[in-house]
Chimera marker file (.cmm) of the C-alpha trace (Angstrom):
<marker_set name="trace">
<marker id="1" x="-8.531" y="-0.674" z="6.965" r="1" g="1" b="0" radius="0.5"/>
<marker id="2" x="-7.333" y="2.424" z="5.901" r="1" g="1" b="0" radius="0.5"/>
<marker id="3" x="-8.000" y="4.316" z="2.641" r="1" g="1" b="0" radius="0.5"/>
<marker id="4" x="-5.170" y="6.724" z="1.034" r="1" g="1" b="0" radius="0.5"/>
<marker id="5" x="-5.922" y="9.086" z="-1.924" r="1" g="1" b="0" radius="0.5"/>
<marker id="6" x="-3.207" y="8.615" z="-4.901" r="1" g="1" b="0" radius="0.5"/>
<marker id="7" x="-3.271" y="10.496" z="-8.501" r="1" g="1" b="0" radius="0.5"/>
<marker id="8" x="-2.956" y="7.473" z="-10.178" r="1" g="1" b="0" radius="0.5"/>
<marker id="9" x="-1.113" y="3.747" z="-9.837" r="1" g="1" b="0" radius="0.5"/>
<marker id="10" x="2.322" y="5.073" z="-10.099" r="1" g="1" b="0" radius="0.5"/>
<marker id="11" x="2.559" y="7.317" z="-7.321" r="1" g="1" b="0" radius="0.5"/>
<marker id="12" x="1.245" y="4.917" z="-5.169" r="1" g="1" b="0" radius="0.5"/>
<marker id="13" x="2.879" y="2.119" z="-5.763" r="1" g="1" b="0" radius="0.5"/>
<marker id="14" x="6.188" y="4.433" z="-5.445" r="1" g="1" b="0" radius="0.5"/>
<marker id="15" x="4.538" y="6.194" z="-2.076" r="1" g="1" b="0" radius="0.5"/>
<marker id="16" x="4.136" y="2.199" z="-0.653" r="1" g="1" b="0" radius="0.5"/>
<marker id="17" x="7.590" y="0.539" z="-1.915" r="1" g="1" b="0" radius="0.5"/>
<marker id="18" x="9.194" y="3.651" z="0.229" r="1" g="1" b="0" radius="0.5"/>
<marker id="19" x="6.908" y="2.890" z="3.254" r="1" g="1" b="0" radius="0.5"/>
<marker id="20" x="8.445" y="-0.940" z="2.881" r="1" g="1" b="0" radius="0.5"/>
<marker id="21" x="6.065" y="-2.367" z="1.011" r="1" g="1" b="0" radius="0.5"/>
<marker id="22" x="8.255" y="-3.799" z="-1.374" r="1" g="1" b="0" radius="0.5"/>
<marker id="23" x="7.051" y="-7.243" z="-2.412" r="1" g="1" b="0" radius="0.5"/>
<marker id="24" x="4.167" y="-8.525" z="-4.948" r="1" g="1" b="0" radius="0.5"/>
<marker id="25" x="2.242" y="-10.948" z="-4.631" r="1" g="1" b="0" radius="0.5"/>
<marker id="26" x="0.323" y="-12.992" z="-6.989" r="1" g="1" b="0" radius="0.5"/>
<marker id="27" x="-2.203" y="-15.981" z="-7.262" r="1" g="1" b="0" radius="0.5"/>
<marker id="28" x="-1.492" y="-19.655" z="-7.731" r="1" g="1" b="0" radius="0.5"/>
<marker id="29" x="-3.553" y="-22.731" z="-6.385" r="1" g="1" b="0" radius="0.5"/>
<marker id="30" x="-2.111" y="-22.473" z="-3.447" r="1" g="1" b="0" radius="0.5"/>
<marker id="31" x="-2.820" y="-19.132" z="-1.843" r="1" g="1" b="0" radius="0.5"/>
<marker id="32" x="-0.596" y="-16.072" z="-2.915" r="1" g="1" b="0" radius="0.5"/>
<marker id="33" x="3.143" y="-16.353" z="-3.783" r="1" g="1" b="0" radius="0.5"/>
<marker id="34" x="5.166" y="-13.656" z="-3.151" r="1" g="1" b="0" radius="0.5"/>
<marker id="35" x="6.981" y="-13.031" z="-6.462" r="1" g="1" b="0" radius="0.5"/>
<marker id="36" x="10.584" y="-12.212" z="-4.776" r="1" g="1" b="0" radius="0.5"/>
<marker id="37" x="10.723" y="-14.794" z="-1.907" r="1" g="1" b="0" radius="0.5"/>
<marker id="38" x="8.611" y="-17.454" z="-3.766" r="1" g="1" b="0" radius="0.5"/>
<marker id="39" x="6.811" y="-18.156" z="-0.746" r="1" g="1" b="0" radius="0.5"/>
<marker id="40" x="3.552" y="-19.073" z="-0.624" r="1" g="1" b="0" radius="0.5"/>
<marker id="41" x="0.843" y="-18.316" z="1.794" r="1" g="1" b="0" radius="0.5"/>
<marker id="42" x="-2.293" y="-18.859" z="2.448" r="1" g="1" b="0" radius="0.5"/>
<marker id="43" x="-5.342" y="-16.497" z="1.955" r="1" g="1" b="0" radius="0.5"/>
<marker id="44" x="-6.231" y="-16.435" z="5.677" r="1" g="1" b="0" radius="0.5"/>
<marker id="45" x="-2.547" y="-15.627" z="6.259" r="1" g="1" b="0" radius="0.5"/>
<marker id="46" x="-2.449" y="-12.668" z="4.475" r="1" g="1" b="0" radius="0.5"/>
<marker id="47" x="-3.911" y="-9.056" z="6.537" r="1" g="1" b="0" radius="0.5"/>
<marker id="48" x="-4.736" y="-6.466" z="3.931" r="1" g="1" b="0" radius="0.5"/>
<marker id="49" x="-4.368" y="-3.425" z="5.590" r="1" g="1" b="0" radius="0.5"/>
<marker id="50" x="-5.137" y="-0.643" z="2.863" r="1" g="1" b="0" radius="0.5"/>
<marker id="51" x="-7.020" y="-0.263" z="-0.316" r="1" g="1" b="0" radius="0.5"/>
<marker id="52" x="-6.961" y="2.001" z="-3.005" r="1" g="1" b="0" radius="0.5"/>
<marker id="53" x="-9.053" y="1.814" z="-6.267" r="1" g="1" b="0" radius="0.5"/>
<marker id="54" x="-7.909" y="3.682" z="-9.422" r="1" g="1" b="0" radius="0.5"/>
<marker id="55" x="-9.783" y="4.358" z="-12.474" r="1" g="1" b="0" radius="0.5"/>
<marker id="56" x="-8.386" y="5.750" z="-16.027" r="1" g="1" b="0" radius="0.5"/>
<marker id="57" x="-10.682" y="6.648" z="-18.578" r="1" g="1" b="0" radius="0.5"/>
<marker id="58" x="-7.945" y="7.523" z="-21.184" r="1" g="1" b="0" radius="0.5"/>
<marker id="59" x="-9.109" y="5.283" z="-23.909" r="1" g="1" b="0" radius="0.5"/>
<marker id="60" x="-10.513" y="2.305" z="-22.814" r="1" g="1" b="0" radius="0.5"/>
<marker id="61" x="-12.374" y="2.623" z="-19.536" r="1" g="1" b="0" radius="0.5"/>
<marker id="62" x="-10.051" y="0.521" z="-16.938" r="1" g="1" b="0" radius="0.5"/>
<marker id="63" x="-10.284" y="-0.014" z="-12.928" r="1" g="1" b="0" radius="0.5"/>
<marker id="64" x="-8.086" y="-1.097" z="-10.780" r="1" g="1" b="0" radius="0.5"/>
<marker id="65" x="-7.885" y="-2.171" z="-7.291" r="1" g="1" b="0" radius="0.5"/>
<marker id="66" x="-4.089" y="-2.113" z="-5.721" r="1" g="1" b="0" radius="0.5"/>
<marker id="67" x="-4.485" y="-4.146" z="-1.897" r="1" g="1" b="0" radius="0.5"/>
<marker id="68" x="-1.747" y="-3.611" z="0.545" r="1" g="1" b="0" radius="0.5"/>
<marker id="69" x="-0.955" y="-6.400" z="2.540" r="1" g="1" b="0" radius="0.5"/>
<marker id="70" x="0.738" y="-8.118" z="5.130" r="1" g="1" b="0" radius="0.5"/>
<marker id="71" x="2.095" y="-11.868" z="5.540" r="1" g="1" b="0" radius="0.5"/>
<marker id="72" x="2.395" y="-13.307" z="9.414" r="1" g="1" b="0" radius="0.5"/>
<marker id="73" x="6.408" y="-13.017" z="8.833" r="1" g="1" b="0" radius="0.5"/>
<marker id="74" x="6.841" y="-9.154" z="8.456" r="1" g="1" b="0" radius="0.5"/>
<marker id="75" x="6.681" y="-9.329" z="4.422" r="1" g="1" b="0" radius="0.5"/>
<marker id="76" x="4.771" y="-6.311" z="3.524" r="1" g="1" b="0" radius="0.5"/>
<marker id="77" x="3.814" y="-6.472" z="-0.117" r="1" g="1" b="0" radius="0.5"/>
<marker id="78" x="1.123" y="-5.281" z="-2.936" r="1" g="1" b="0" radius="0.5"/>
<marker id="79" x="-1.580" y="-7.409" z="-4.942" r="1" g="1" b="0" radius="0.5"/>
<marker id="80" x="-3.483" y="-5.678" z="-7.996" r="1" g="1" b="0" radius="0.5"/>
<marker id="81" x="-6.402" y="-6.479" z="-9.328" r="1" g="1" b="0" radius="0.5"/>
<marker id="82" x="-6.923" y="-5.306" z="-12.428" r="1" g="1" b="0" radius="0.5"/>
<marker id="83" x="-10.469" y="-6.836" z="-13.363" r="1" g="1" b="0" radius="0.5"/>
<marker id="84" x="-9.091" y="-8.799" z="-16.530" r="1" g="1" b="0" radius="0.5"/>
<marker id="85" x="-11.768" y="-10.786" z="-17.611" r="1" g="1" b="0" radius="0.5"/>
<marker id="86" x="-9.572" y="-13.279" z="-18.383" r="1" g="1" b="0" radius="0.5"/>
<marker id="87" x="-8.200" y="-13.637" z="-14.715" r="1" g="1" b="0" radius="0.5"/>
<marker id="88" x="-7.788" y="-16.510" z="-12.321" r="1" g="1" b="0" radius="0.5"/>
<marker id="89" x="-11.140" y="-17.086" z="-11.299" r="1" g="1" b="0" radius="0.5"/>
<marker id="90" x="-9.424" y="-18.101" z="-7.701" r="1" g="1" b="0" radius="0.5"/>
<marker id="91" x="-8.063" y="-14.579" z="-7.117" r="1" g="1" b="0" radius="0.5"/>
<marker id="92" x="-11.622" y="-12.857" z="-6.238" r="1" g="1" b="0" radius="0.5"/>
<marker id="93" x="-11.986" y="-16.469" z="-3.641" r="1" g="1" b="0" radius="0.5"/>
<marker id="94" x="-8.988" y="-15.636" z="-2.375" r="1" g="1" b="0" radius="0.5"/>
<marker id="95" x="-9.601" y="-11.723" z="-1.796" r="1" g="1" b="0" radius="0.5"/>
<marker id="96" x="-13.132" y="-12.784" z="-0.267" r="1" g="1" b="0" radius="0.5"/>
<marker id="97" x="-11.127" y="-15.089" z="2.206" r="1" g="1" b="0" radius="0.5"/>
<marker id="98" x="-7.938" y="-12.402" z="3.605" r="1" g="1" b="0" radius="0.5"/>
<marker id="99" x="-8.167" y="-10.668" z="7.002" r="1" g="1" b="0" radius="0.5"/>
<marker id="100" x="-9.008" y="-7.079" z="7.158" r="1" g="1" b="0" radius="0.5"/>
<marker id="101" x="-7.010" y="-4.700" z="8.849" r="1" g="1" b="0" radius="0.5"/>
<marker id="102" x="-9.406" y="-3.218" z="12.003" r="1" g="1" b="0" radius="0.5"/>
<marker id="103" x="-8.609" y="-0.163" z="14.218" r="1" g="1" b="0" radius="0.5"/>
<marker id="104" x="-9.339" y="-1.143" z="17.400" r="1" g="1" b="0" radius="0.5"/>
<marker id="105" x="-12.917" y="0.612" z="18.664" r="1" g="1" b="0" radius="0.5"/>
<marker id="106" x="-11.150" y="2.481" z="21.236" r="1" g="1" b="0" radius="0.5"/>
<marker id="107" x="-9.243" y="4.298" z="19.029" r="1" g="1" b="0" radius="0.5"/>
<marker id="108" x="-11.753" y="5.157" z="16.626" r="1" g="1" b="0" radius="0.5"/>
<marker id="109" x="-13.656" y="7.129" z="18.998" r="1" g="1" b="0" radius="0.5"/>
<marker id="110" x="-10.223" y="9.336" z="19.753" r="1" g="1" b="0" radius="0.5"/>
<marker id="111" x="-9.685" y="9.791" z="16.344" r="1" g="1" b="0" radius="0.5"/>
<link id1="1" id2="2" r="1" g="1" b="0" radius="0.2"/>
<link id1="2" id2="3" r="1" g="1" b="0" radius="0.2"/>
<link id1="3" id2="4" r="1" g="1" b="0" radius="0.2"/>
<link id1="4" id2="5" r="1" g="1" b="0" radius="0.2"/>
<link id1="5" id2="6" r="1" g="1" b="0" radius="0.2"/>
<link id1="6" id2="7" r="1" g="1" b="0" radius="0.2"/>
<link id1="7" id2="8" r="1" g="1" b="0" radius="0.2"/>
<link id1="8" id2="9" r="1" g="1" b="0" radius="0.2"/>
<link id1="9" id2="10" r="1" g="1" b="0" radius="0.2"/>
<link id1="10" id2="11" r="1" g="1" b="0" radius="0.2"/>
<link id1="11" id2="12" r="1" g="1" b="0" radius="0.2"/>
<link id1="12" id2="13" r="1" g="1" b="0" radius="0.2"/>
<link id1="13" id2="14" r="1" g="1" b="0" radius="0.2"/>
<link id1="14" id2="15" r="1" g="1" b="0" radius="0.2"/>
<link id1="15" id2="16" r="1" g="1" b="0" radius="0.2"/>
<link id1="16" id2="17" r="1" g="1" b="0" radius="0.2"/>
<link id1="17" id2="18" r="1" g="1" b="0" radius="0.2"/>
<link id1="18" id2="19" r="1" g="1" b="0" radius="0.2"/>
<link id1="19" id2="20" r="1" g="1" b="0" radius="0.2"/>
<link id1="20" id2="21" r="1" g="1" b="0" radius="0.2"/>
<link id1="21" id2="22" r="1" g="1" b="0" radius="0.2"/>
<link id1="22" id2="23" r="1" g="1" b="0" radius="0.2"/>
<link id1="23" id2="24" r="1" g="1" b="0" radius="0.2"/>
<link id1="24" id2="25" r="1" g="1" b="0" radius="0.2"/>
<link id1="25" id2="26" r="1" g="1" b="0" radius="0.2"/>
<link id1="26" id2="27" r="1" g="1" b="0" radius="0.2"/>
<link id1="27" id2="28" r="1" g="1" b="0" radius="0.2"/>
<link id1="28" id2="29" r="1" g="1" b="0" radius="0.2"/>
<link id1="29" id2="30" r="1" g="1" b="0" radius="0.2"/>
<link id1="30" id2="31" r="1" g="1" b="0" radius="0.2"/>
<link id1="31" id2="32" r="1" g="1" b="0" radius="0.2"/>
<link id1="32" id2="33" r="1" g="1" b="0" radius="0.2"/>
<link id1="33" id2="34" r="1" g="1" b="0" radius="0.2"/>
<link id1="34" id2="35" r="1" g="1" b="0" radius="0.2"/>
<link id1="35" id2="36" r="1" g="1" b="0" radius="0.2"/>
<link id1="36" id2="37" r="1" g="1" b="0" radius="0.2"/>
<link id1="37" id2="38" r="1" g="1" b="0" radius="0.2"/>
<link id1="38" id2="39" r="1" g="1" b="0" radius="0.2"/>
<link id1="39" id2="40" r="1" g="1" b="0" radius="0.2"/>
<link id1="40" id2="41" r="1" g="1" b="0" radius="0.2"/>
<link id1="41" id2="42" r="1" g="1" b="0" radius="0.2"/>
<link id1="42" id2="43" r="1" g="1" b="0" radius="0.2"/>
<link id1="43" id2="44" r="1" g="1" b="0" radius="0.2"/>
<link id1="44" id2="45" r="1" g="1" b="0" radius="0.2"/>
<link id1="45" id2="46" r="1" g="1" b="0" radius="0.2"/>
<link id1="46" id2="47" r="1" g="1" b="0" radius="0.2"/>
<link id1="47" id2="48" r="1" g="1" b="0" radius="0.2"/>
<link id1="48" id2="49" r="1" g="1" b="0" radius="0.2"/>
<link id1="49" id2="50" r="1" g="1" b="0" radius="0.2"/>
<link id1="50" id2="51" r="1" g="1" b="0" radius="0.2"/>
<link id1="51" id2="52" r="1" g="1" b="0" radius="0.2"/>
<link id1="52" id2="53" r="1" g="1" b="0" radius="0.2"/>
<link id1="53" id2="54" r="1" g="1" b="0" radius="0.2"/>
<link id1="54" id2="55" r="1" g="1" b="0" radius="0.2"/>
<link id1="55" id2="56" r="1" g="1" b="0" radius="0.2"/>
<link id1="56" id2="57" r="1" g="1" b="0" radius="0.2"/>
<link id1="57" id2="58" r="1" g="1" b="0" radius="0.2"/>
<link id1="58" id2="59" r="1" g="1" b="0" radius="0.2"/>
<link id1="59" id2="60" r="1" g="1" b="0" radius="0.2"/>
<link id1="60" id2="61" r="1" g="1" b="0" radius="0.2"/>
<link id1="61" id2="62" r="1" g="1" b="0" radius="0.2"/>
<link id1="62" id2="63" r="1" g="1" b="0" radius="0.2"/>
<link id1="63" id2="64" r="1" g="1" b="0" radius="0.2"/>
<link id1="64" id2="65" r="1" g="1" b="0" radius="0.2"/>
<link id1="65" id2="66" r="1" g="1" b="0" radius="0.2"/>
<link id1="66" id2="67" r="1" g="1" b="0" radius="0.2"/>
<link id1="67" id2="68" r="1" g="1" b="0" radius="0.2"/>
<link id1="68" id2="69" r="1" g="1" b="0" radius="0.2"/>
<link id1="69" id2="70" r="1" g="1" b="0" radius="0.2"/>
<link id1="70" id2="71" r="1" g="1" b="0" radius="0.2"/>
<link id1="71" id2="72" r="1" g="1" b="0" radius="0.2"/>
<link id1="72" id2="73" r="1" g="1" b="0" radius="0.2"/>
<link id1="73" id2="74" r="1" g="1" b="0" radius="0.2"/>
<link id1="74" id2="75" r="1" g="1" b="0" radius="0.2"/>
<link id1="75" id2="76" r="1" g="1" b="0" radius="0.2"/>
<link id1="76" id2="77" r="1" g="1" b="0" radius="0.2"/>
<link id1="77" id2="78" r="1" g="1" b="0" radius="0.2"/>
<link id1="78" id2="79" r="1" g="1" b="0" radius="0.2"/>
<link id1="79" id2="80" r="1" g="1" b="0" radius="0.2"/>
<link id1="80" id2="81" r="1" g="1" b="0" radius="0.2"/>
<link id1="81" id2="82" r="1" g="1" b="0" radius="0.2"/>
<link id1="82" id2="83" r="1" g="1" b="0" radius="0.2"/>
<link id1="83" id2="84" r="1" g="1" b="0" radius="0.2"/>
<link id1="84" id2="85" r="1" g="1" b="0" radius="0.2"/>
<link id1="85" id2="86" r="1" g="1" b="0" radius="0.2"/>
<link id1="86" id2="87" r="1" g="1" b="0" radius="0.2"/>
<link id1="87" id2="88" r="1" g="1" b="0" radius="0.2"/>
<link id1="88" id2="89" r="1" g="1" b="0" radius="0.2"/>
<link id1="89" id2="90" r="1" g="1" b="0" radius="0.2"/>
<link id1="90" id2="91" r="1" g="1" b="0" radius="0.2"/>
<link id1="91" id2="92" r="1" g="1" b="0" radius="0.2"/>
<link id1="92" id2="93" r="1" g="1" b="0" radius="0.2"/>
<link id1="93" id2="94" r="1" g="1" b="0" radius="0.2"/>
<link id1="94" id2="95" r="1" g="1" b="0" radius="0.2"/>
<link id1="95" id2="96" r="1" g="1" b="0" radius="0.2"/>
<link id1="96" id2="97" r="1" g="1" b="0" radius="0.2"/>
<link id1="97" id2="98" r="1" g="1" b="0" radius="0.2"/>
<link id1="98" id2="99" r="1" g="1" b="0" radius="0.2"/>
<link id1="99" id2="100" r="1" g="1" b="0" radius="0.2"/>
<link id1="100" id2="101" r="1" g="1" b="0" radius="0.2"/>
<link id1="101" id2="102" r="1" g="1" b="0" radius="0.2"/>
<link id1="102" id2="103" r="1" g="1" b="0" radius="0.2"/>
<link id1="103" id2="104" r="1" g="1" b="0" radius="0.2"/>
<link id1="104" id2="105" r="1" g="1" b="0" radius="0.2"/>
<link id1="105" id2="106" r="1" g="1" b="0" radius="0.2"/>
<link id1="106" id2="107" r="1" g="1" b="0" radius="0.2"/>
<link id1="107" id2="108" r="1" g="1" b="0" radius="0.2"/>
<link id1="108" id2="109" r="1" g="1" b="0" radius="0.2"/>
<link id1="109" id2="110" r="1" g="1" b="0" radius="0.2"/>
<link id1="110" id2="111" r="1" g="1" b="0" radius="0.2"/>
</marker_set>
């Protein structure tokens, strides 16, 4: 899973929608709907295949965590977790439950 360093939310979000990652997705009881398609898939579906975490201290003190992720059909989208304490409590089940992006060993010794 890879790991990309970003200023802030923004400039990633505009770095990723340029390298096609265009969609959102959110949580329902379902799984996670993509918010332009309205499909819906499943949390084992779902690949992340990078993470970035972003804090801002300006004011209050906020994280967030912006997953970029892939559905088996070629959608390539973005979930955030902002770490609302009012949130759906199945969106950290759901997290716990999608695949994670591995390089393949062989590679990682080339690298």
């Amino acid at each position: 899973m890879g790991l990309d360093q970003f200023n802030d939310l923004e400039e990633a979000l505009t770095y990723l929608g340029k390298q096609g990652y265009s969609h959102s997705f959110t949580c329902c009881p379902q799984g996670w709907q993509c918010k332009e398609t309205k499909e819906i898939f499943s949390p084992d579906e779902l690949r992340v295949e990078k993470c970035h975490r972003f804090h801002q201290s300006r004011g209050a003190h906020k994280v967030a965590v912006l997953y970029v992720v892939a559905a088996p059909n070629g959608t390539k989208g973005l979930i955030i977790d902002n770490f609302s304490t009012y949130g759906n409590a199945l969106f950290g089940e759901f997290l716990v439950r999608m695949k994670l992006y591995q390089i393949p060993a062989d590679r990682r010794r080339k690298a």
